[in-house]
TITOR-227772 format. One record per residue (C-alpha): residue number from 1; x, y, z; residue in three letters. Coordinates in pm, 1 decimal. Example, Ala and Ser with C-alpha at 12.3 -4.5 7.8 and 13.67 -1.06 7.14 Angstrom:
nr|x|y|z|rest
1|1230.0|-450.0|780.0|Ala .
2|1367.0|-106.0|714.0|Ser .
END
This chain:
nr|x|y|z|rest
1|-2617.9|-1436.9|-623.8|Unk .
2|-2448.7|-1609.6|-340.2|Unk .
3|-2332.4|-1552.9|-23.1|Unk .
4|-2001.8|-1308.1|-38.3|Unk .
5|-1777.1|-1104.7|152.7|Unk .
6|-1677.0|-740.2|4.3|Unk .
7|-1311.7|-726.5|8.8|Unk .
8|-1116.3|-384.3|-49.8|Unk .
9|-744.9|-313.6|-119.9|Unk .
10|-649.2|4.0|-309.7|Unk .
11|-261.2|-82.6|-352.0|Unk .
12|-4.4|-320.0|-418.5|Unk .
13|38.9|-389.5|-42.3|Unk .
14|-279.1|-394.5|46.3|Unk .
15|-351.0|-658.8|-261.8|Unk .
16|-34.3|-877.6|-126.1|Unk .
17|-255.3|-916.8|206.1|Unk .
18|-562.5|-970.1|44.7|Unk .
19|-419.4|-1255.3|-130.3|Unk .
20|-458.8|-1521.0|117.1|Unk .
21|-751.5|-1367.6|255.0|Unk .
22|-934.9|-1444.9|-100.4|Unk .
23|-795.8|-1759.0|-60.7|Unk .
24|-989.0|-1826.3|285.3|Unk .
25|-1281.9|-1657.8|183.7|Unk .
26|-1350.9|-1923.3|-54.0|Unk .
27|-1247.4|-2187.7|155.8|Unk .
28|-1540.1|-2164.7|350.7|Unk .
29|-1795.5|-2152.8|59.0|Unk .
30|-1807.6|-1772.6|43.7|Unk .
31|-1782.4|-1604.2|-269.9|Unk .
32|-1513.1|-1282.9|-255.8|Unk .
33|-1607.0|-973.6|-448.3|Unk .
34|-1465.9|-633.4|-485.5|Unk .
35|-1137.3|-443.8|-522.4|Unk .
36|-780.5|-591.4|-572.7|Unk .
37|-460.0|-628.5|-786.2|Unk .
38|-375.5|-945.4|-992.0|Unk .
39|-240.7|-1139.6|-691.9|Unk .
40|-629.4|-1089.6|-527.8|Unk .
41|-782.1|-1151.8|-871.2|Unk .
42|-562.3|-1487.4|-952.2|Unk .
43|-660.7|-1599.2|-623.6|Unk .
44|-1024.6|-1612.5|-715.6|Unk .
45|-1160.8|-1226.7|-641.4|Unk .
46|-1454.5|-1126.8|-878.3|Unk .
47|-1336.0|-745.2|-931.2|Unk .
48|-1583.1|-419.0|-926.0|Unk .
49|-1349.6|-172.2|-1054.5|Unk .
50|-995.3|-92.6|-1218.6|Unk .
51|-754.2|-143.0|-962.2|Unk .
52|-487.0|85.8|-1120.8|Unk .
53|-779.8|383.0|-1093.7|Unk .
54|-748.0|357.3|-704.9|Unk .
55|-396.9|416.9|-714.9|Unk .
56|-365.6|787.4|-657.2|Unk .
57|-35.4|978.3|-585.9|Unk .
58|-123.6|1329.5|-375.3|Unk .
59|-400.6|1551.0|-401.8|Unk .
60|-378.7|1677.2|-776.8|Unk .
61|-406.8|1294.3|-889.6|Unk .
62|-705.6|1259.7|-646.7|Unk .
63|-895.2|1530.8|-842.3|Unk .
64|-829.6|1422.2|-1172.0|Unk .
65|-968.1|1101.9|-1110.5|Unk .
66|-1260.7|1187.1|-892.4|Unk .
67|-1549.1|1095.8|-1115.8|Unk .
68|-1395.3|738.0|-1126.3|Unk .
69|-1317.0|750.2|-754.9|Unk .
70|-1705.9|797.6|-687.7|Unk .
71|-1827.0|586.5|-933.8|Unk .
72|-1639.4|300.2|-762.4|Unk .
73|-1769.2|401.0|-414.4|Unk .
74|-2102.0|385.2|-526.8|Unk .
75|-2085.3|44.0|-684.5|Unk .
76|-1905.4|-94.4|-337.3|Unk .
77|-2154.8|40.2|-143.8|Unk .
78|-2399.3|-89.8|-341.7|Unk .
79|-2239.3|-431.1|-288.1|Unk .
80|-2211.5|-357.4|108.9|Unk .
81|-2582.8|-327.3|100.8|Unk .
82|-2713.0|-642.3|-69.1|Unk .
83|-2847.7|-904.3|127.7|Unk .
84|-2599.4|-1178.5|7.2|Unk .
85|-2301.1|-931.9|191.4|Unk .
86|-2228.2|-1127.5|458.5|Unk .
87|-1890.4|-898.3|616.5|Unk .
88|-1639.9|-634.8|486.3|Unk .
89|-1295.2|-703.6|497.2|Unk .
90|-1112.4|-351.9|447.9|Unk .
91|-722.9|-377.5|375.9|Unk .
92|-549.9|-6.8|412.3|Unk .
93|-643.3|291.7|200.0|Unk .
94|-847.8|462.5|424.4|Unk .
95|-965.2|690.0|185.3|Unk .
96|-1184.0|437.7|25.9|Unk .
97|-1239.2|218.3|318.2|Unk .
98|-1368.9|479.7|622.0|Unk .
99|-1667.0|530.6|413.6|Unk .
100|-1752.2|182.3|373.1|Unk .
101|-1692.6|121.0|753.1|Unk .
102|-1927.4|404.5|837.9|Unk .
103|-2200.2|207.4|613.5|Unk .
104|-2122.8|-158.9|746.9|Unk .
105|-2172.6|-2.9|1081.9|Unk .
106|-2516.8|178.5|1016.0|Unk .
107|-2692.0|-143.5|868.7|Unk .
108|-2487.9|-395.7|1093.9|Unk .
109|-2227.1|-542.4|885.3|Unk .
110|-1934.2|-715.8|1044.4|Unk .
111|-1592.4|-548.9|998.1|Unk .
112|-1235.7|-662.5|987.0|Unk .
113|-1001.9|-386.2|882.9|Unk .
114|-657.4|-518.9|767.2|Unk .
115|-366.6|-260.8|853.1|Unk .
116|-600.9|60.0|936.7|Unk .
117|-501.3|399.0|893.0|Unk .
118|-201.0|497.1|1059.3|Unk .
119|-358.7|735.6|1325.3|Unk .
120|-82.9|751.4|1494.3|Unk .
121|84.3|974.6|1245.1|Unk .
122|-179.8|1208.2|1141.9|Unk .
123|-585.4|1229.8|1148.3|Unk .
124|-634.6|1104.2|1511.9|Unk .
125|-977.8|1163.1|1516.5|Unk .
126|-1063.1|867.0|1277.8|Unk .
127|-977.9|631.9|1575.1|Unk .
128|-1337.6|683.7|1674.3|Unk .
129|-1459.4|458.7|1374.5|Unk .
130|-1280.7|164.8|1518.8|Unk .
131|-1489.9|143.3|1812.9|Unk .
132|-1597.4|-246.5|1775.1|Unk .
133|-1453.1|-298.9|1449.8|Unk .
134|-1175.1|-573.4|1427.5|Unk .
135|-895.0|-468.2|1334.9|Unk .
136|-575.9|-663.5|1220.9|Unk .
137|-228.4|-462.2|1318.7|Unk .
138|147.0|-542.6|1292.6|Unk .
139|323.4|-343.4|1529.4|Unk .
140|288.5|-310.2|1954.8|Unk .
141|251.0|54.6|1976.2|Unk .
142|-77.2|12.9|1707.3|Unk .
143|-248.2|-232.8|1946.1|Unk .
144|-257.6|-17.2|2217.4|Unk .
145|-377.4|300.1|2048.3|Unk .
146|-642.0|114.7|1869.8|Unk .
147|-818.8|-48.6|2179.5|Unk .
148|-816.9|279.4|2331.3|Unk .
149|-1085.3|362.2|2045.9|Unk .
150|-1260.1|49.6|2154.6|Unk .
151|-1165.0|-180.6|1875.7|Unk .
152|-1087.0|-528.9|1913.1|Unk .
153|-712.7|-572.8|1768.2|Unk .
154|-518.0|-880.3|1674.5|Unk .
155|-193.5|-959.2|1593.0|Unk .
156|-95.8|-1026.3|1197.5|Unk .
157|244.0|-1072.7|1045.7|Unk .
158|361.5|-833.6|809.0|Unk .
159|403.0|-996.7|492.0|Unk .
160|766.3|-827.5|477.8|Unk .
161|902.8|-1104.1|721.4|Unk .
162|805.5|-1415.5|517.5|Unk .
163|1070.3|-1250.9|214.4|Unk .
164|1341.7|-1481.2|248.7|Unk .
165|1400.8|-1602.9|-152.6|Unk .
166|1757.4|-1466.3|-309.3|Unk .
167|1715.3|-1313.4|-624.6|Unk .
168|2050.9|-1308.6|-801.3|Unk .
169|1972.0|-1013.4|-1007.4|Unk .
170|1918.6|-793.7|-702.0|Unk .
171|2376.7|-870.7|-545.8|Unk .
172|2548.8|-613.3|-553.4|Unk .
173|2323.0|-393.6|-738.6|Unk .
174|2165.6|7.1|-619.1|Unk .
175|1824.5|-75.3|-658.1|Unk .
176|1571.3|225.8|-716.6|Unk .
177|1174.7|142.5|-679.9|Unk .
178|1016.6|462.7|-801.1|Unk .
179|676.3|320.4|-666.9|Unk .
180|419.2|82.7|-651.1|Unk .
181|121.9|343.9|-830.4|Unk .
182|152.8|419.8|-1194.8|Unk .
183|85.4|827.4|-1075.3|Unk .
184|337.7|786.2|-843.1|Unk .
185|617.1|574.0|-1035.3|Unk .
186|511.3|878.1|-1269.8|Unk .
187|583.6|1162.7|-1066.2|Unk .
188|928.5|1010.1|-930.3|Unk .
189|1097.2|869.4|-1228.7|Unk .
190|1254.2|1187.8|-1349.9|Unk .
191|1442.4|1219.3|-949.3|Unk .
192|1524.9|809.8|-968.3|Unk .
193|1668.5|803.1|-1337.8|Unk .
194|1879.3|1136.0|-1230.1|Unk .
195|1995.2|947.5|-881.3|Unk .
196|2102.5|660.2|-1099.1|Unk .
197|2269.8|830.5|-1336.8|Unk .
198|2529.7|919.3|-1060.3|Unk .
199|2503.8|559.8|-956.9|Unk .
200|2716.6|247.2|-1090.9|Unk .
201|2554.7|-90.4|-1100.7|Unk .
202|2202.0|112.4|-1066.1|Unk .
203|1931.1|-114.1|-1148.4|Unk .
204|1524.7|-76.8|-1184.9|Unk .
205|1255.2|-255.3|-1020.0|Unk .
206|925.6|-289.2|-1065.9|Unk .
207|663.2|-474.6|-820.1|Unk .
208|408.9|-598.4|-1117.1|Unk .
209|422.5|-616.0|-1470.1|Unk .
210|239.4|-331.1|-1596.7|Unk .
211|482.4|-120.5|-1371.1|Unk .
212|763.6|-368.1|-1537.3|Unk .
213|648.8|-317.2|-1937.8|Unk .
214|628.1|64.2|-1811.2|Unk .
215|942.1|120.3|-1692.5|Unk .
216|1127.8|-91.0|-1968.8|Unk .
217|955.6|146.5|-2195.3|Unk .
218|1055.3|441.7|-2032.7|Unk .
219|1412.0|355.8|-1973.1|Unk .
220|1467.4|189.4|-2344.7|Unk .
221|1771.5|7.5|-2224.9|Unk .
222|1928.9|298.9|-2041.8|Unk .
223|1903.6|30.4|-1715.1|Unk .
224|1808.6|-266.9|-1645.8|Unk .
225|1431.9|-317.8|-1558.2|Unk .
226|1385.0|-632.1|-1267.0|Unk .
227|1036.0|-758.1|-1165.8|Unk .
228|1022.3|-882.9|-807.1|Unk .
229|833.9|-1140.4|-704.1|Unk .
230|615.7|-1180.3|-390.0|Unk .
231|845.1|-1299.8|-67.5|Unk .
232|1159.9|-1218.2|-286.3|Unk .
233|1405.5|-1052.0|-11.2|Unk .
234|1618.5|-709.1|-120.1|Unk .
235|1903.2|-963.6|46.7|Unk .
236|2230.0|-890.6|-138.0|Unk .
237|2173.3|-521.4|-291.4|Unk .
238|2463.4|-254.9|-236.9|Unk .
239|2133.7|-17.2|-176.5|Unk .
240|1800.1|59.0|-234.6|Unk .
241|1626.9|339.4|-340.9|Unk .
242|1225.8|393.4|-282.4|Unk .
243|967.4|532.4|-170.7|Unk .
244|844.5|577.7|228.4|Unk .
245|669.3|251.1|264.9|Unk .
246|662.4|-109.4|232.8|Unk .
247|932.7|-112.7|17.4|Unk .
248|1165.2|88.5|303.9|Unk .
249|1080.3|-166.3|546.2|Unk .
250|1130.6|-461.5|329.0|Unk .
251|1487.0|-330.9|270.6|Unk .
252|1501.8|-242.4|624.7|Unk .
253|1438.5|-586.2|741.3|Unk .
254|1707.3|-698.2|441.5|Unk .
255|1965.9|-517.8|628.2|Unk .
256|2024.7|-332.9|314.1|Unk .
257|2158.8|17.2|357.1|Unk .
258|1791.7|248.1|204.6|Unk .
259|1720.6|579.0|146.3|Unk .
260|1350.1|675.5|126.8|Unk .
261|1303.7|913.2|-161.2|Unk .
262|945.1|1115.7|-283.2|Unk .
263|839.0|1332.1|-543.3|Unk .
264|505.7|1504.9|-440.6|Unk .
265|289.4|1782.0|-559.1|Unk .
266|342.4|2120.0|-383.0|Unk .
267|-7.9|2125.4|-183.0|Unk .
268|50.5|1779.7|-63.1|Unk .
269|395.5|1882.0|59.6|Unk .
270|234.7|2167.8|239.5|Unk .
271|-30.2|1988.0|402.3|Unk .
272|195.9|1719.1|488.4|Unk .
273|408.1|1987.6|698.6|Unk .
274|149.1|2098.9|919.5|Unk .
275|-68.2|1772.0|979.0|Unk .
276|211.5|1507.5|1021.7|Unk .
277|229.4|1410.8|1406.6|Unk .
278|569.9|1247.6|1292.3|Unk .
279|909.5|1338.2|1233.9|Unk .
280|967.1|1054.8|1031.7|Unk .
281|826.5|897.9|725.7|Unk .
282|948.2|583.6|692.0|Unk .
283|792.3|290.9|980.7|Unk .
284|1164.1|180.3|1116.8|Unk .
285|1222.0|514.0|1165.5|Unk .
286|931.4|630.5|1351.2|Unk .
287|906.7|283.9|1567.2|Unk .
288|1284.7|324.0|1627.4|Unk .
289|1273.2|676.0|1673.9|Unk .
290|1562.4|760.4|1486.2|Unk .
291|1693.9|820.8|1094.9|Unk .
292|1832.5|424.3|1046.8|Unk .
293|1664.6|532.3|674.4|Unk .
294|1785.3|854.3|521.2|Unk .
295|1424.9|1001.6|431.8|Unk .
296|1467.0|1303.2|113.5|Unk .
297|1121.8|1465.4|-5.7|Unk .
298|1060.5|1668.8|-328.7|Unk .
299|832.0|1848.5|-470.0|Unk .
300|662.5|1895.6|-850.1|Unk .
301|354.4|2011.0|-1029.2|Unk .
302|479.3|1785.8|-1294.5|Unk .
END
């Protein structure tokens, strides 16, 4: 085998970062194995595992699918170990990726870790995994708390800031993005289709295909289903509709008028309450330190 670097993403964000990453990686002779979405994969990433298997949606979805979880763990650190490994490159979803650091850093494997947990919000205590790891950030207030651990933090720009294409579709509609995970477009649907039913010019969108050919299924005509494109801006929407991450702060950034709305199971919820360091969800929110994004949170066994 040649020489390769382990890459990890677990979600659509996270695979919209590792693009270009891939990309380098094989620039300079490298192969690029492990986990990633169709943008990582087109770009020349051999893949270990299902991507859509990583994409879990609160606690209930993380047990259901924890035979697969830890079948996938053990094949990436299997990778991690081999000889031809040169580094890991870790991109969010800390769930998957602390592990893996803990490894790289017991048998001496370089680390970059590509927008790290947000430790700022909750689990503070997995700052001290950082210590000498590189570690690629967005925001001011990040860079501080993370050299305070003893990492060694650079500056990256968010991917949300290079969306600047129109999409004529998206004027003068209400947009509702239900979510970027199949569990999670799941779990909200039922809220979003009820929200748009009040709604005129409501429209769907959907960040990939299979969420795309899922949601036109779903809806059978009842609205219209939109797939966005990578660096496609929410420029031009009446209002959008989504979940409490990258999609808020694309809109955010749009200077589109959002409201951040989630569906999550009841233990989730729970946990959520006493563990959150926040009183916000959604990033412009909690680096603004006001509600600029109306933030409403549900909850469902279903």
């Amino acid at each position: 085998m040649s020489e390769f670097f382990l890459i990890t993403a677990g979600e659509d964000s996270g695979d919209i970062l590792g693009e270009e990453i891939v990309k380098e990686v094989l620039n300079n002779n490298f192969e690029a194995i492990g986990t990633g979405g169709q943008r990582m994969q087109s770009a020349g990433l051999k893949s270990v595992a299902n991507f859509e298997t990583l994409a879990v949606n609160g606690i209930f979805d993380v047990f259901k699918k924890l035979p697969k979880l830890f079948a996938i763990k053990k094949t990436l650190q299997k990778k991690l170990k081999d000889e031809n490994c040169k580094a890991l490159i870790c991109i969010d979803y800390p769930g998957m990726n602390l592990p893996l650091v803990k490894l790289a850093k017991k048998i001496n494997k370089p680390i970059f870790y590509i927008a790290p947990p947000k430790i700022w919000a909750w689990k503070k205590n997995r700052g001290k995994h950082f210590k000498d790891v590189h570690v690629g950030v967005f925001f001011d207030f990040e860079k501080e708390i993370y050299e305070s651990f003893g990492a060694n933090v650079i500056f990256i720009k968010h991917p949300c800031l290079s969306n600047t294409k129109i999409c004529e579709e998206f004027k003068g509609k209400v947009l509702f993005l239900p979510g970027s995970r199949l569990g999670q477009l799941k779990r909200n649907l039922s809220k979003y289709i009820e929200l748009a039913e009040s709604t005129e010019n409501a429209a769907f969108v959907a960040s990939r295909k299979e969420l795309f050919d899922f949601l036109n299924k779903k809806l059978n005509g009842k609205f219209p289903v939109i797939l966005k494109e990578h660096g496609v801006s929410f420029a031009g929407a009446q209002t959008v509709v989504c979940m409490p991450g990258t999609a808020a702060l694309e809109s955010f950034i749009a200077g589109v008028p959002t409201t951040a709305v989630a569906v999550i199971d009841p233990i989730t919820y729970i946990i959520g309450k006493f563990v959150l360091k926040t009183k916000y969800l959604t990033l412009p929110n909690i680096i603004l330190q006001k509600e600029v994004i109306r933030e409403e949170v549900y909850w469902s066994f279903s």
